[in-house]
LODOZA-503951 format. One record per atom (N, C-alpha, C): y, x, z. Coordinates in steps of 0.1 Angstrom, whole numbers, padded with zeros to 4 digits, always signed. Layout:
<pts>
YXZ/...
</pts>
This chain:
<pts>
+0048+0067-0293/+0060+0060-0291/+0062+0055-0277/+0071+0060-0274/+0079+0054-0257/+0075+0038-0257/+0073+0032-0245/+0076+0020-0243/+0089+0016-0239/+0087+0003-0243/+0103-0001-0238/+0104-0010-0226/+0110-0011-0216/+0105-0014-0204/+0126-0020-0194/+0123-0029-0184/+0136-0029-0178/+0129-0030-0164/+0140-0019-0158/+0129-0020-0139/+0143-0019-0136/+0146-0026-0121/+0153-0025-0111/+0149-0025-0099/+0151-0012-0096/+0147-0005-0079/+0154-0010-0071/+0157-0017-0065/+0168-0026-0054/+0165-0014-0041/+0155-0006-0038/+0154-0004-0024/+0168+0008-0023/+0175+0008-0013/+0177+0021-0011/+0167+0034-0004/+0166+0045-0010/+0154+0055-0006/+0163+0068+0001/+0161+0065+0017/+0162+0078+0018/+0149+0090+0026/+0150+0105+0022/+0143+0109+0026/+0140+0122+0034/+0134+0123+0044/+0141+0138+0050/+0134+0138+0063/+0132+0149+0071/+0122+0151+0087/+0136+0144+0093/+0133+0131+0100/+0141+0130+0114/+0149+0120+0109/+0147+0112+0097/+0157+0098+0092/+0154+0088+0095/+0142+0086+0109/+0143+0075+0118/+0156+0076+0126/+0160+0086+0130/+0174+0088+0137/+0185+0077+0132/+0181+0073+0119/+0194+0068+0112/+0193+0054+0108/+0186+0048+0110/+0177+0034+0113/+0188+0029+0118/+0198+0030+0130/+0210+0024+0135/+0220+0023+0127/+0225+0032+0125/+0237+0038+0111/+0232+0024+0102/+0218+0024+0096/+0214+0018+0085/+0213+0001+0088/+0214-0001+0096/+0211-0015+0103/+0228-0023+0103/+0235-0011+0109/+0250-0016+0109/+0258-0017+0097/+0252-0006+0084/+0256-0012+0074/+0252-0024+0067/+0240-0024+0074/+0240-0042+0065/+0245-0054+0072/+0252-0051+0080/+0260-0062+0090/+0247-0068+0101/+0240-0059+0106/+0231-0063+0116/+0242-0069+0127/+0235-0083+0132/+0241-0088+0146/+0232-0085+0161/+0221-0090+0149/+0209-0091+0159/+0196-0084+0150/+0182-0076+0153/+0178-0072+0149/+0160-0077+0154/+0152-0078+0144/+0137-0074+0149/+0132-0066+0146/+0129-0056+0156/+0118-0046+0155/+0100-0046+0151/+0098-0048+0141/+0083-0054+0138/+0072-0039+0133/+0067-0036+0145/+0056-0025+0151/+0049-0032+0158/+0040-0026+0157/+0023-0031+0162/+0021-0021+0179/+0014-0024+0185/+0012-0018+0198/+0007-0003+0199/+0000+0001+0186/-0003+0014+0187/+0010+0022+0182/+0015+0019+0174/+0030+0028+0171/+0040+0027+0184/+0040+0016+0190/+0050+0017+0200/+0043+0026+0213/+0029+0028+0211/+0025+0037+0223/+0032+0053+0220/+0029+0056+0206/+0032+0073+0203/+0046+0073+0208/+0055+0063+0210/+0068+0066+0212/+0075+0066+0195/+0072+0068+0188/+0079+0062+0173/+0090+0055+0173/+0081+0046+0180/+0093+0033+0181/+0111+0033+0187/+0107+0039+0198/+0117+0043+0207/+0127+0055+0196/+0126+0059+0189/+0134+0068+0185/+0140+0059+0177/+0137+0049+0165/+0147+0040+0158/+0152+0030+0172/+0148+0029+0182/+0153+0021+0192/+0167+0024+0199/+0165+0038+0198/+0172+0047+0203/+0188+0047+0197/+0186+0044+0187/+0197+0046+0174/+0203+0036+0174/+0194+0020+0177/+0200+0004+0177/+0207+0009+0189/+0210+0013+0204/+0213+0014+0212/+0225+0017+0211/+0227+0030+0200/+0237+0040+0200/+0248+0030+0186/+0242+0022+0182/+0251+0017+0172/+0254+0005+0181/+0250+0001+0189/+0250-0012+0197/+0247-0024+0192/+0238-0022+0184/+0231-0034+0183/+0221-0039+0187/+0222-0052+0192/+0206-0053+0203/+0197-0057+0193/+0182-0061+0200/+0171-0059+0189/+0160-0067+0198/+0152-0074+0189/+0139-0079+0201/+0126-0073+0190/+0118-0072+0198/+0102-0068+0196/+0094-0075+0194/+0085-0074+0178/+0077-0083+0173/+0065-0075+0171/+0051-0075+0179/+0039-0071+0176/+0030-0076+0174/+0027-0087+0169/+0021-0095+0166/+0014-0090+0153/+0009-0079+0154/+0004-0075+0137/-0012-0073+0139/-0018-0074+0127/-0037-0066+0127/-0036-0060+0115/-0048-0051+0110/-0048-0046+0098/-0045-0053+0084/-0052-0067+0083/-0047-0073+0071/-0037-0083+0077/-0024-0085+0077/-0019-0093+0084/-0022-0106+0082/-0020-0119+0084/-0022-0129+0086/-0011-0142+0082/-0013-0148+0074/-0001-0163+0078/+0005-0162+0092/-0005-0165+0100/-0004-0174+0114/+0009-0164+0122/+0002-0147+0119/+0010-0142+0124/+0025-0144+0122/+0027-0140+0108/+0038-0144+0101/+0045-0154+0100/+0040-0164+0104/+0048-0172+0105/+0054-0172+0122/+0047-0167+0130/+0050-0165+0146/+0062-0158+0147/+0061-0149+0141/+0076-0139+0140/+0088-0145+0132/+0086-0157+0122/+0095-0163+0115/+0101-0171+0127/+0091-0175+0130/+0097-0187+0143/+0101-0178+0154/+0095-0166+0157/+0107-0158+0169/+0119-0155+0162/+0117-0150+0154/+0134-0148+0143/+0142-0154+0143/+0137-0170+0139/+0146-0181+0140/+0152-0188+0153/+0144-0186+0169/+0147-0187+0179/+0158-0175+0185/+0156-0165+0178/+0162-0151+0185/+0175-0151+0176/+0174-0158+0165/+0191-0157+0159/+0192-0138+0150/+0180-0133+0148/+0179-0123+0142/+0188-0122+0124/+0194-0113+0119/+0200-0115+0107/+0189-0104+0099/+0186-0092+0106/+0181-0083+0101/+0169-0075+0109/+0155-0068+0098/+0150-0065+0102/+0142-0046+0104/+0136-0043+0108/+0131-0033+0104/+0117-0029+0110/+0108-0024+0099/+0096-0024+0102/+0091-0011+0102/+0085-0007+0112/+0078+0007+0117/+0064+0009+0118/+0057+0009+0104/+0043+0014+0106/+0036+0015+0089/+0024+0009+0092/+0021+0008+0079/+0021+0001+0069/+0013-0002+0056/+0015-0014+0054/+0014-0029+0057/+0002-0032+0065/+0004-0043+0071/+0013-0047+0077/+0019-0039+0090/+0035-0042+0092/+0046-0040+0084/+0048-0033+0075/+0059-0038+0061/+0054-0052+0059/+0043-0056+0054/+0045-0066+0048/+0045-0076+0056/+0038-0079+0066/+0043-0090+0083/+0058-0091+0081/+0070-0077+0079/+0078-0081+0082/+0087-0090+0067/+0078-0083+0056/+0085-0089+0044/+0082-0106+0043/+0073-0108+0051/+0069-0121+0048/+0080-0129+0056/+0082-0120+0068/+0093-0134+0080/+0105-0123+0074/+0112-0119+0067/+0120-0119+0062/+0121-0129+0051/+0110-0130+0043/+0112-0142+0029/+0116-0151+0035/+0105-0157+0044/+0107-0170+0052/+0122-0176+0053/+0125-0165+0067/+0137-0168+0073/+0149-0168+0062/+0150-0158+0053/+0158-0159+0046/+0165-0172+0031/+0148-0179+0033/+0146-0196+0027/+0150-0204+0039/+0151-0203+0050/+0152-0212+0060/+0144-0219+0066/+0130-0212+0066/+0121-0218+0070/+0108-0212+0076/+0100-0216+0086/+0092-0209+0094/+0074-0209+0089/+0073-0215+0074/+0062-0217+0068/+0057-0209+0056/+0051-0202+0056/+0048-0194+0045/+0046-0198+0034/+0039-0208+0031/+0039-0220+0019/+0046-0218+0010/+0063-0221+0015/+0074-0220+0009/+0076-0209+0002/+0073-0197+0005/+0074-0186-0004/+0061-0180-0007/+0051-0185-0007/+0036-0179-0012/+0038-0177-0028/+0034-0170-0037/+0035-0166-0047/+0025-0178-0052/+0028-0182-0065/+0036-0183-0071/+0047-0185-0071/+0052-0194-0061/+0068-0199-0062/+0077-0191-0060/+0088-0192-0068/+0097-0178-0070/+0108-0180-0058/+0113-0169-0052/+0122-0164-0044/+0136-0173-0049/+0139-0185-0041/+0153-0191-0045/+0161-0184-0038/+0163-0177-0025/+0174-0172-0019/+0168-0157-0013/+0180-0146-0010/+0175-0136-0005/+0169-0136+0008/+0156-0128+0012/+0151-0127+0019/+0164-0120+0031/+0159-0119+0047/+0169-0109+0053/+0166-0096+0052/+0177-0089+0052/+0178-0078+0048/+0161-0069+0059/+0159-0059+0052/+0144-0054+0060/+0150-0036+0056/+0145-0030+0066/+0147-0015+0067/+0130-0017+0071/+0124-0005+0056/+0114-0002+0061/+0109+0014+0067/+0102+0016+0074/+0101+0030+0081/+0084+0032+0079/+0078+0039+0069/+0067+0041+0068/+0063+0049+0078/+0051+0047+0084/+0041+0058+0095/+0032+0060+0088/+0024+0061+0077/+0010+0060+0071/+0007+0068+0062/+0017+0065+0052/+0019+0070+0034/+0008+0070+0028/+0008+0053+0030/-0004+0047+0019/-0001+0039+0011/+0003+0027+0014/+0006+0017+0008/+0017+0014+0002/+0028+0026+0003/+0043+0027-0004/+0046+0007-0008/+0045+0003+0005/+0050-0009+0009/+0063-0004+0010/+0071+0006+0016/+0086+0006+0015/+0095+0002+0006/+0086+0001-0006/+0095+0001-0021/+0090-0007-0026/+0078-0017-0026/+0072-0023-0036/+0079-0040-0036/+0075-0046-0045/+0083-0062-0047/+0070-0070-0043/+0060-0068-0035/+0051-0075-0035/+0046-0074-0012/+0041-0088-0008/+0040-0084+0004/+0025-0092+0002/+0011-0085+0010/+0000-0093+0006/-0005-0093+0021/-0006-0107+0022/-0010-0112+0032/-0025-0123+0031/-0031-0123+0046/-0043-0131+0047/-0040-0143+0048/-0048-0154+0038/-0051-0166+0043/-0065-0166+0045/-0063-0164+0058/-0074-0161+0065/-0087-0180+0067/-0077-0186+0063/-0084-0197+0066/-0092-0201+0051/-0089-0197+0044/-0099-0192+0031/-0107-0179+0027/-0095-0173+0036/-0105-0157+0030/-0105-0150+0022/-0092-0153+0020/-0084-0147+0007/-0073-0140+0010/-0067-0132-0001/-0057-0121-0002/-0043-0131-0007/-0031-0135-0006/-0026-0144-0009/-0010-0135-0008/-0001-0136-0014/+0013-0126-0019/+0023-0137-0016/+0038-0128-0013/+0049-0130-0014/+0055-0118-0024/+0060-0126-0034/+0059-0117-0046/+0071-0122-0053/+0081-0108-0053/+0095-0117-0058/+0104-0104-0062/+0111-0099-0065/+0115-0086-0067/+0126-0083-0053/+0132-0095-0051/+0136-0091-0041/+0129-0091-0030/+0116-0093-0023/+0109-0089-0015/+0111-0074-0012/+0112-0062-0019/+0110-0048-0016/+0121-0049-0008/+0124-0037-0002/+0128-0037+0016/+0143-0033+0008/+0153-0037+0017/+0164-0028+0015/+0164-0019+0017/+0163-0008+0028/+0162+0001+0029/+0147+0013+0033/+0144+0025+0022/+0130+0026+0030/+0139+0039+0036/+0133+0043+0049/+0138+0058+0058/+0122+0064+0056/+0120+0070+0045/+0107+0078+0043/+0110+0096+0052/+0100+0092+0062/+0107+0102+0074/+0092+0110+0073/+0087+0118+0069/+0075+0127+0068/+0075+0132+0083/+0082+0132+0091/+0073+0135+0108/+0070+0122+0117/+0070+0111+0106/+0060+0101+0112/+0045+0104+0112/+0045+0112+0101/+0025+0116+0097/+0022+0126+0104/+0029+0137+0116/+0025+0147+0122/+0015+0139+0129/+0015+0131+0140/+0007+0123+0148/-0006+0116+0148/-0005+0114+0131/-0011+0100+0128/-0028+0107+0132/-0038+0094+0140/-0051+0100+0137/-0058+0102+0122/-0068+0114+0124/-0074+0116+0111/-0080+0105+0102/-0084+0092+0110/-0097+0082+0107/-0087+0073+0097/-0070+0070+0103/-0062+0064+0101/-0060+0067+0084/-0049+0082+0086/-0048+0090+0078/-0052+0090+0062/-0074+0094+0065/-0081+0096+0053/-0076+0078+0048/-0078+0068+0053/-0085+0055+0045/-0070+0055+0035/-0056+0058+0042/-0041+0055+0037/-0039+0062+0028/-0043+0079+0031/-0038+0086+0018/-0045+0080+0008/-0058+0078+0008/-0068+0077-0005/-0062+0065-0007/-0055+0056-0006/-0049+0042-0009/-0038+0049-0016/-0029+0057-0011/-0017+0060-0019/-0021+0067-0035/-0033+0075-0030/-0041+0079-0044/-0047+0069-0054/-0048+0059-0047/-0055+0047-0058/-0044+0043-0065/-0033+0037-0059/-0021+0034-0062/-0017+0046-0073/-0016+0058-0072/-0006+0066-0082/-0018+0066-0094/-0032+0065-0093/-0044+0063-0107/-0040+0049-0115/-0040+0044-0103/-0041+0025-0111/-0025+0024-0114/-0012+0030-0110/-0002+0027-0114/+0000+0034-0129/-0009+0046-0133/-0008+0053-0142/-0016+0046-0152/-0025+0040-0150/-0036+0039-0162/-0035+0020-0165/-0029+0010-0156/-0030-0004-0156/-0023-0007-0171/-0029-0013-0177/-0024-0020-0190/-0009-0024-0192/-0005-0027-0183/+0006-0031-0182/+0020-0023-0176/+0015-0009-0178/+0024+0004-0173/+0038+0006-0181/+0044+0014-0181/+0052+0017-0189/+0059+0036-0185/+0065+0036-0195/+0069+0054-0194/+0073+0055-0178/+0080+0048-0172/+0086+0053-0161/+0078+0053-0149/+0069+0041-0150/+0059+0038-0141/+0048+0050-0144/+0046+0054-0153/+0039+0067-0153/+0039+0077-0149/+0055+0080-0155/+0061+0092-0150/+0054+0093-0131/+0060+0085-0123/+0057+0083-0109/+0043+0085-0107/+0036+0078-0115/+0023+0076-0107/+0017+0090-0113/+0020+0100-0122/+0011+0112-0129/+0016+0123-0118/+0029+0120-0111/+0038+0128-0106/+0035+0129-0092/+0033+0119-0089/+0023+0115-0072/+0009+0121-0075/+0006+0117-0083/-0012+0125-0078/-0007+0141-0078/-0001+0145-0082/+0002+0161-0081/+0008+0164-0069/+0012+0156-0063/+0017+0157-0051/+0006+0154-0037/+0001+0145-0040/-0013+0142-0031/-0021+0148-0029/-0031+0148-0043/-0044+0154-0041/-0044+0169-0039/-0039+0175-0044/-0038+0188-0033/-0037+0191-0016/-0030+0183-0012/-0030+0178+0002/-0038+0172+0009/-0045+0168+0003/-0050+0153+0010/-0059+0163+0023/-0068+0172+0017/-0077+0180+0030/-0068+0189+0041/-0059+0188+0036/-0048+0199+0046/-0043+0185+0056/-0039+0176+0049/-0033+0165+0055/-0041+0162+0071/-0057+0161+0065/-0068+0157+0070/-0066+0167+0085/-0070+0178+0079/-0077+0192+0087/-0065+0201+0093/-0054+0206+0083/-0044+0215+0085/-0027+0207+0084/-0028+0198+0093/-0014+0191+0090/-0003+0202+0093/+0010+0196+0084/+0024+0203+0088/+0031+0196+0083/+0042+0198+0090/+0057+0193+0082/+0058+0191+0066/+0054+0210+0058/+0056+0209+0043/+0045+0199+0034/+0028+0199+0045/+0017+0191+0040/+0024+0172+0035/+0029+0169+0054/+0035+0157+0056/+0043+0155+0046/+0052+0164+0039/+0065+0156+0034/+0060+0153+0018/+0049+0164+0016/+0041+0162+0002/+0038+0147+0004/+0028+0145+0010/+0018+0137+0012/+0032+0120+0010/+0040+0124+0020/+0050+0109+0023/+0057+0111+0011/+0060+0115+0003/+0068+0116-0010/+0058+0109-0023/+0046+0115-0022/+0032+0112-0033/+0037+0095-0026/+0032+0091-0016/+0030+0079-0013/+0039+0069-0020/+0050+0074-0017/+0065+0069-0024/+0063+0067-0033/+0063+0076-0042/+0061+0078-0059/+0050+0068-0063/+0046+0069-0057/+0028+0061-0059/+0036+0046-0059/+0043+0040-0047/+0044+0027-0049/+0052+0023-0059/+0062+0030-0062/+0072+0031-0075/+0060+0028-0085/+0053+0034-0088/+0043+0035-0097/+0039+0025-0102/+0029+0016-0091/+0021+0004-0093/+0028-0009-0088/+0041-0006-0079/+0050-0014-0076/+0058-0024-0086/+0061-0013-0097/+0063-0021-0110/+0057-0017-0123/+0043-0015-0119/+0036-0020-0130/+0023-0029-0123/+0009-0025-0118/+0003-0032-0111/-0009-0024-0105/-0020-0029-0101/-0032-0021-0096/-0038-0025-0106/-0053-0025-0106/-0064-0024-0111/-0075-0030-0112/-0089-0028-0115/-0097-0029-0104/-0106-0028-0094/-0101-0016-0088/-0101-0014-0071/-0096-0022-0062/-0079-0022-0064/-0076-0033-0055/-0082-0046-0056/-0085-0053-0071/-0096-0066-0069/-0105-0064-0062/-0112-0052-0057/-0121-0051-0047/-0118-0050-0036/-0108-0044-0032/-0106-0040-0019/-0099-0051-0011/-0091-0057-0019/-0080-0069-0016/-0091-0081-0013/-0104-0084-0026/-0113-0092-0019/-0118-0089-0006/-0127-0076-0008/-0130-0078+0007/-0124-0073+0018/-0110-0071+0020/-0102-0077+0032/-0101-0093+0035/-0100-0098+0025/-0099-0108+0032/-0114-0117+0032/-0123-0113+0029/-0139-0115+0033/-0144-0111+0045/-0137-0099+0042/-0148-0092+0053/-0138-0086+0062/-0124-0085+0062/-0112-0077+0067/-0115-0061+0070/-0120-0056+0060/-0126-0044+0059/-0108-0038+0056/-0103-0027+0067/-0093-0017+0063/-0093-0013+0046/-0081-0015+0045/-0074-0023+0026/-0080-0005+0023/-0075+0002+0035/-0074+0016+0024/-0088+0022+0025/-0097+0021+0030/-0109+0025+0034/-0120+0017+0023/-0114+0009+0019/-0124+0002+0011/-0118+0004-0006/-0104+0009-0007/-0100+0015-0022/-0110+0030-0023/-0109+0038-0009/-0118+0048-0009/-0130+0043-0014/-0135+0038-0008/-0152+0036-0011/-0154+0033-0024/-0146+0024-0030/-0145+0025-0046/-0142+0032-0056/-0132+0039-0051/-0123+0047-0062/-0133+0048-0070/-0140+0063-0067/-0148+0068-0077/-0161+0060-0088/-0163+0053-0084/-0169+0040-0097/-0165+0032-0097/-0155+0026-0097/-0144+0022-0107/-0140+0030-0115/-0139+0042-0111/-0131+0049-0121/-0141+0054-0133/-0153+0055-0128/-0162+0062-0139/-0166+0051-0149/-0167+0034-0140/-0167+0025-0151/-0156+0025-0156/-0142+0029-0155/-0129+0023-0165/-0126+0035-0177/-0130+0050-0175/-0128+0060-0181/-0129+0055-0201/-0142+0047-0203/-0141+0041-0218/-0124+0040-0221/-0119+0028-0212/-0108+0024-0217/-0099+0031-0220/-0093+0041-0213/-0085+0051-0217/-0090+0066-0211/-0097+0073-0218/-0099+0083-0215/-0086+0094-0218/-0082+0101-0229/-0067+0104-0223/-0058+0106-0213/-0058+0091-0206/-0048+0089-0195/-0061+0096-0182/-0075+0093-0183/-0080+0097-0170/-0084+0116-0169/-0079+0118-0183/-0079+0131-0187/-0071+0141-0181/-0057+0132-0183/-0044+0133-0176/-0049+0139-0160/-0054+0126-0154/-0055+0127-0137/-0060+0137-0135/-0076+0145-0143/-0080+0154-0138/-0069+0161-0139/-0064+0168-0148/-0055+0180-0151/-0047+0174-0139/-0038+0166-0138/-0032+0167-0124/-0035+0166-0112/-0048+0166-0106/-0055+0167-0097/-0057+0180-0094/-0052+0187-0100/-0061+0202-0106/-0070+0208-0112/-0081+0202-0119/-0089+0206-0125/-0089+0211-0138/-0097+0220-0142/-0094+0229-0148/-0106+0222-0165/-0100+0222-0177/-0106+0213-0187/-0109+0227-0198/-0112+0242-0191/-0116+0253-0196/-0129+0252-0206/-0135+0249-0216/-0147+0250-0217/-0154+0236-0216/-0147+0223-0213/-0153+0208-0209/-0145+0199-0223/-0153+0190-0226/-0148+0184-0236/-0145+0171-0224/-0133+0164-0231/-0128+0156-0226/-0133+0150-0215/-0147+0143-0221/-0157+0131-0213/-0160+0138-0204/-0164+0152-0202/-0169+0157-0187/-0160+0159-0182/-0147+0167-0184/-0135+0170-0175/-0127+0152-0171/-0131+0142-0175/-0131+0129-0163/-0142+0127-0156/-0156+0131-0162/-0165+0130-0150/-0166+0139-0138/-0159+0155-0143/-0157+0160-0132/-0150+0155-0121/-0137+0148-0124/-0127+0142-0116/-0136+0131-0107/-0143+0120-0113/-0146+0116-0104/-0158+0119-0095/-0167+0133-0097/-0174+0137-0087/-0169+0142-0080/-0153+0151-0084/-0149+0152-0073/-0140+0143-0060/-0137+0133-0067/-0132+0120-0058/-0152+0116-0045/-0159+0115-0056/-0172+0112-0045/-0168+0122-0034/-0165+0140-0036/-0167+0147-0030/-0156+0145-0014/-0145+0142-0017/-0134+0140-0016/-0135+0131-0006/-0143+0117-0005/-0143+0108+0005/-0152+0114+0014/-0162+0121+0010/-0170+0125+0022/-0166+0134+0035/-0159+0142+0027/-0148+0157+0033/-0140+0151+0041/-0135+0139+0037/-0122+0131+0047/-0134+0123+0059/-0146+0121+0054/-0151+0106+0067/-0146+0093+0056/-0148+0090+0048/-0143+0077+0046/-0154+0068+0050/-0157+0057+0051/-0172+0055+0060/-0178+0045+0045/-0189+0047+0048/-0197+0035+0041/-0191+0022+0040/-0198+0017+0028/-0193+0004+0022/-0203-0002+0031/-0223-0001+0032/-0229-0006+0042/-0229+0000+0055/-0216+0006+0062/-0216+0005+0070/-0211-0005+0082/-0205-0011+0071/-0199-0026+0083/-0209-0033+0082/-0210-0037+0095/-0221-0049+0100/-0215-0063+0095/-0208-0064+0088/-0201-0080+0084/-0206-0083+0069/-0211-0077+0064/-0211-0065+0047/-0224-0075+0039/-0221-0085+0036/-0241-0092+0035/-0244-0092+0017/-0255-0089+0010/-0256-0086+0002/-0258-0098-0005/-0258-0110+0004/-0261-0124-0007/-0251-0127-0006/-0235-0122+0000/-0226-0124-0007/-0214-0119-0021/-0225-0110-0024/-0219-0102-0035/-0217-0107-0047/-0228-0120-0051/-0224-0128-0062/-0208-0136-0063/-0209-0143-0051/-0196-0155-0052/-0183-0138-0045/-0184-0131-0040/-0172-0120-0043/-0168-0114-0053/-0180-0113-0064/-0183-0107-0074/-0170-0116-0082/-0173-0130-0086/-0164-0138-0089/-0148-0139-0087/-0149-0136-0076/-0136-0132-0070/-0128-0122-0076/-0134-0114-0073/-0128-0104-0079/-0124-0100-0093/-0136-0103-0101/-0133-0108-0115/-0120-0123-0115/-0115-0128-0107/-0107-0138-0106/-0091-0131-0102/-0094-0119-0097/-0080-0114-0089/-0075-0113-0093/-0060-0111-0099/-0047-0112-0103/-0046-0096-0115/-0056-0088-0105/-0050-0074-0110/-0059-0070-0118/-0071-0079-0121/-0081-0073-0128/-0081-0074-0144/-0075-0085-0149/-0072-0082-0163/-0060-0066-0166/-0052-0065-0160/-0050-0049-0164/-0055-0033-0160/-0068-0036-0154/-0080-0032-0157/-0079-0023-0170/-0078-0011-0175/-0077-0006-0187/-0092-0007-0196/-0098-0009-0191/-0115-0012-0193/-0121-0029-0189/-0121-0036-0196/-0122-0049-0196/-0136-0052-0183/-0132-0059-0175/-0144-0057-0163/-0143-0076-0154/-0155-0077-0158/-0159-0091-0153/-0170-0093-0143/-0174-0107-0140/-0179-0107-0129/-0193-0101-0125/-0198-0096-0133/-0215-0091-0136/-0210-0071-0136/-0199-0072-0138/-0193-0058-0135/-0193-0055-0123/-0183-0062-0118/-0181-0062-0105/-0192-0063-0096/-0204-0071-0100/-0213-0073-0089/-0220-0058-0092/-0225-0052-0101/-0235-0038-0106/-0224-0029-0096/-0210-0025-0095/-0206-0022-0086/-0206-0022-0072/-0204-0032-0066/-0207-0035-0056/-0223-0035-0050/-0233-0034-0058/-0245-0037-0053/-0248-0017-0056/-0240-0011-0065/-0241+0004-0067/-0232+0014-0052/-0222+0006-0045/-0218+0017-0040/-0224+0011-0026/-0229-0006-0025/-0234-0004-0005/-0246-0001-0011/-0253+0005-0023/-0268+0016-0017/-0269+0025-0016/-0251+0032-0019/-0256+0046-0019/-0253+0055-0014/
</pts>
């Protein structure tokens, strides 16, 4: 029996080689007066930037520059850019890079659009009383299908935690999903983001809390990804890129409105523990997590192999998902994804009170496979030995 389900997509999606060009066009229709540009210093080096810059020029709207970003973004940051916003008289924004910068910018768009320069005010729980300002997002990554999602996760870094602006109107107004943003991207960047867009289209398909349409996306993205992901890596192109930036897409549709898992309770913890790269540490887990959650719904992880490609010729169910996840082990090695003990920050007498954590995170009860804090720690103490 179908589920019954109500979603509203607010973003507008467009998609196509060269629809940063149109980032101006797209600015002026939402009554842009004034604009911020929110890119980090390495995307404004490739020149990226300059081509949506190019476009504010040609529609005539002026724009100021906000770089103020790091991997997991930050309050402090966020709120710096709410208070340039608010000094600069900005109405509208647009953000050019990966996740972290989508969500930097969703955060000082919530803000400013409450009227105020303190994150507090719109930290999740508390629901969204007024529209954020309008946000054009422009993915570089195609990981985190932040362009579309209703959720922005940010550091409170002064706890050490993962902490959200979570509202439905949070998702961007507009995403410009431009697949020759990914021609450029480095490889190291690349592996940790795809394998994040890959976590997202598993956990958007399998989370308790899914429904037909959120399926549909997330069964429909892994077919689109994992075939790519080593071409992505090794043999990039245009046709690789536009797979890869479309999976991504679909993928955030996916878990966007339904949820993650529990990977992201790991990964999300230790970002803000240990600020270990969000997508590099879904890597490191995918694959056990997945082979602990396979009880819960085997069927659905049945699904993934078949759409991963693998072939269920001769394998009864249980092995054609244990195939899948040896081949995920295989998968992170081929890309470089690095060790869990390879960060020197990484301490093993912190694994108990994370362990906790993570069994505490938001996303872990739709977990398809019921997984607590004595789970999470056999995990963690399973993948930094091995």
């Amino acid at each position: 029996m179908l589920s019954e389900f109500a979603i509203q997509v607010p973003t507008k999606i467009v998609f196509g080689a060269g629809k940063i060009a149109t980032a101006g066009e797209e600015a002026k229709l939402l009554g842009a007066s004034k604009v911020m540009v929110v890119a980090d210093k390495g995307i404004r080096s490739t020149g990226i930037v300059d081509k949506a810059e190019k476009s504010l020029d040609e529609a005539q709207i002026p724009y100021i520059d906000f770089d103020q970003i790091v991997p997991n973004p930050r309050i402090t940051d966020c709120e710096a850019g709410a208070r340039l916003g608010k000094e600069e008289g900005i109405n509208v924004l647009i953000a050019i890079g990966g996740g972290s910068t989508i969500d930097t910018a969703k955060a000082i768009a919530g803000m400013l659009g409450h009227g105020t320069t303190t994150f507090e005010d719109i930290r999740f729980p508390k629901e969204y009383t007024c529209d954020p300002l309008p946000l054009i997002a422009i993915p570089t990554t195609a990981g985190t299908g932040s362009e579309v999602t209703t959720s922005g996760v940010i550091t409170d870094e002064a706890n050490k935690i993962k902490c959200f602006c979570y509202d439905a109107r949070v998702a961007p107004t507009v995403a410009l999903a431009d697949p020759e943003m990914l021609m450029g991207l480095p490889s190291k960047i690349a592996a940790g983001t795809v394998v994040d867009a890959l976590t997202h289209a598993i956990e958007g398909y399998v989370a308790k809390c899914t429904c037909t349409l959120t399926e549909a996306y997330g069964l429909y993205a892994i077919k689109l990804l994992y075939p790519n992901i080593r071409k992505y890596i090794y043999e990039r192109d245009i046709d690789v890129c536009s797979n890869i930036m479309m999976g991504s897409l679909l993928a955030g549709l996916s878990f966007g409105y339904s949820d993650t898992c529990a990977v992201h309770s790991l990964s999300e913890t230790l970002g803000g523990e240990y600020d270990i790269p969000h997508g590099d540490a879904n890597a490191m887990f995918l694959a056990d997590v997945t082979e602990y959650s396979i009880p819960g719904n085997m069927d659905k992880y049945a699904d993934i192999a078949i759409a991963m490609g693998l072939s269920g010729d001769g394998l009864s169910k249980r092995e054609l998902c244990q195939a899948m996840v040896e081949e995920i082990r295989k998968l992170v090695i081929d890309i470089n994804i690095p060790k869990f003990s390879s960060f020197p920050q990484v301490k093993e007498e912190d694994f108990d009170r994370i362990a906790q954590k993570c069994a505490d995170h938001i996303s872990a009860p739709d977990n398809p496979r019921p997984i607590g804090k004595e789970d999470f720690l056999a995990i963690l103490e399973k993948v930094y030995k091995a």
